[in-house]
N, C-alpha and C positions, 0 to 999 in steps of 0.2 A: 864533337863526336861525328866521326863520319858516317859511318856505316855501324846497324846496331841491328841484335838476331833477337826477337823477341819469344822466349820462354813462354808455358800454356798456359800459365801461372799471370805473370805479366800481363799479357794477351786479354785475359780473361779478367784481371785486375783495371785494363785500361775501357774492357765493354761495362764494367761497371763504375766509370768516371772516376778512377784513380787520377787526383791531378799529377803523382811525381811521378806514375810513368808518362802521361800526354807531356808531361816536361821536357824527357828525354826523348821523346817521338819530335818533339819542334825543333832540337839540336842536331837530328841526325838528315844527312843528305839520301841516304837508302837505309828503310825498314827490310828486313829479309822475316819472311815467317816460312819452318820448314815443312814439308810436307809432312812430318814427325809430329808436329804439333797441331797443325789440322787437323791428323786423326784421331788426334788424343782428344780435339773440340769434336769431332763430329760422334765419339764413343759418347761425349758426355754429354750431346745435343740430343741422341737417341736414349739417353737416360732418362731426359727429363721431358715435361710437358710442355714445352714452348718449341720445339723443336724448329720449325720454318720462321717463326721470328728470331733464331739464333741465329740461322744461314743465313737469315737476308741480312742481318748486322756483320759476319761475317763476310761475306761475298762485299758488304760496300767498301770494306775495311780494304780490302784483299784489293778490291777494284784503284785505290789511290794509284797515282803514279808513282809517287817515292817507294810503293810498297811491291816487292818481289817474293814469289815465292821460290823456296829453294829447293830443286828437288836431290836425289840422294844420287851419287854419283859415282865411277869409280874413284877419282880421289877422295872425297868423303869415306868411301870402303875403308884407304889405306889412313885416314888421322883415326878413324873410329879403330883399327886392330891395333895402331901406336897406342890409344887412350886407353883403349880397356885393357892391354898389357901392364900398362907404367901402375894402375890403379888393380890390378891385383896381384902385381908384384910389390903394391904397397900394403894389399892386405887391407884395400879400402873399397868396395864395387859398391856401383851409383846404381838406380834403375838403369837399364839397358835403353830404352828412349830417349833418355836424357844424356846418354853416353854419345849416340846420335847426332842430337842434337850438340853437343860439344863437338862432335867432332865437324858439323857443317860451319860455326864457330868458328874453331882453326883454320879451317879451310877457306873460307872467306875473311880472313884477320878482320873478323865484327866485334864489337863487344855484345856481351849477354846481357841481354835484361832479363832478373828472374828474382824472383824471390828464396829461392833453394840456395841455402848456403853450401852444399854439398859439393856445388860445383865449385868452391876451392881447392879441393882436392884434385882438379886436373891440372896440372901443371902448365903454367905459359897462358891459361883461359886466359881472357878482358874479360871483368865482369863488372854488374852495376848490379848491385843487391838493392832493387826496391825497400822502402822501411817500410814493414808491416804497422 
């Protein structure tokens, strides 16, 4: 695995010592985490009461070399209006985040690490569905 987009879910499954995501974290040559999914960590760092020990686990995370973050882009614009089209011309719509975050996916031909099976439902995704 070359390159692999790590989901909130994921993300947040590997600060709690998931070994079969750190698995796929040792396979891939670039981590990408979106700026999508940072805020979806920092909505849920300001939920709870650890907050400045979440950031500093994040920020060290963040800090790797392998690890990139991705920010949202005009080409991202254009896979996220192809995604969210094909998906509700299928009559199938995902959170709007995570449609996002699919679409920085395509846009970087990464595979997803995520535990949301939903993201089947995009057509062409790479996905690696963590076992729960």
């Amino acid at each position: 695995m070359k390159a692999i987009l790590l989901d909130t879910n994921a993300l947040t499954a590997l600060f709690r010592g998931d070994q079969s995501v750190l698995e796929v974290l040792g396979k891939a040559d670039c981590i990408y985490v979106s700026v999508v999914v940072i805020g979806e960590l920092e909505a849920g760092f300001r939920g709870g009461s650890r907050y400045a020990d979440n950031v500093a686990v994040l920020e060290r995370f963040l800090s790797r070399p392998t690890v990139e973050i991705l920010p949202v882009r005009r080409e991202t614009s254009d896979c996220f209006g192809r995604i969210k089209q094909a998906l509700k011309t299928k009559g199938v719509p995902i959170p709007i985040n995570d449609v996002w975050v699919a679409a920085q996916c395509m846009e970087t031909g990464s595979v997803l690490v995520t535990h949301d099976r939903h993201f089947d439902l995009v057509d062409g995704l790479r996905l690696w569905c963590a076992p729960r």
